[in-house]
N, C-alpha and C positions, 0 to 999 in steps of 0.2 A: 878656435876657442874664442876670439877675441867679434869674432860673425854671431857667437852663439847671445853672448852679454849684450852687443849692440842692438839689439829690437828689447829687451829690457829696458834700458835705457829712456831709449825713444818713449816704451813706453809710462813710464814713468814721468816723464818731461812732457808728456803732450795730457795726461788726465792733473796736472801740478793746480790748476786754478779752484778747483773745489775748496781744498783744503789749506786757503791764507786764512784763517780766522785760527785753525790751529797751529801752523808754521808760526805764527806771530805768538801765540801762547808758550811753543817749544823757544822761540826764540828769547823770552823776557825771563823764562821762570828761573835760568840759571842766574839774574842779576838780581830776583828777588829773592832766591835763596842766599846769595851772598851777600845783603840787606843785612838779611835775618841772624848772619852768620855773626857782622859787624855789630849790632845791635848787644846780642846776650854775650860776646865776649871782650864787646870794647866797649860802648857807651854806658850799658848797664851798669857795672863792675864799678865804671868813672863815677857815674850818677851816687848811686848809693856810698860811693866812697867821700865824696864830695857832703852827703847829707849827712854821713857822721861825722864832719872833723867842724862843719855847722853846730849839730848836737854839740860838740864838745867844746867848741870856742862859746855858747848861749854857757855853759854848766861851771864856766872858769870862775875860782870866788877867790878872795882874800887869803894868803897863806899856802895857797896849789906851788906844788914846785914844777917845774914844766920845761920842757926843750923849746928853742926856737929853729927857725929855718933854718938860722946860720950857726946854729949849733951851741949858741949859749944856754947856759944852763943858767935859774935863775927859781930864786921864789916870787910869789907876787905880792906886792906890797900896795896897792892901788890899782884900780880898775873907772877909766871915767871912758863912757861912750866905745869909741875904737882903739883906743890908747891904754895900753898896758905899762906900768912901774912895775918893772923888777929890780930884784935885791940880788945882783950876781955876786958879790965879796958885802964882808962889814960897811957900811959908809958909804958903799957904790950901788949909785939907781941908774937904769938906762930905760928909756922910755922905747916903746917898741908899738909898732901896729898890732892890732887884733890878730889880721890875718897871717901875722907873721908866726905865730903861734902854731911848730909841731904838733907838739901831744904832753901830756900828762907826762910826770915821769912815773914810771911803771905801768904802763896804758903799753901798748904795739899800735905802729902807725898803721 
């Protein structure tokens, strides 16, 4: 059995140079399929999630109650530039970056 495979073989290995343009084709497509794969279920997803929480820190006004990163909860009392005043108790303001900015309270991140 193993006489009968061997001229197979051979033959196979000795007509192999015609077909490098497509060996080179079979050889890429699985890396650009896995491109494509990384794209619509990892960067896309990031991407548009990124351009909403933009949307939503541009839409922040005077009086929004909102979650921060580190989990304070606060209304907003002033807004200048990147810097956000919030009013987390009576009498307490703590200045916070823009970007620090969760979400809306009653919004899902």
């Amino acid at each position: 059995m193993v006489l009968h495979i061997l001229p197979v073989s051979v033959a196979y290995a000795q007509g192999g140079g015609a077909g490098g343009a497509a060996s080179f084709f079979s050889m890429i497509l699985p890396f650009i399929i896995l491109l494509l794969i990384f794209y619509f279920f990892l960067f896309r997803p990031q991407q548009k999630s990124a351009q909403r929480h933009e949307e939503m820190l541009k839409s922040l006004q005077k009086g929004d109650t909102i979650v921060t990163r580190g989990g304070l909860y606060g209304r907003i009392v002033n807004i200048k530039d990147d810097i956000v005043i919030l009013e987390v108790a009576d009498n307490v303001r703590v200045r916070i970056e823009k970007q620090a900015v969760l979400k809306k309270k009653g919004q899902s991140s």
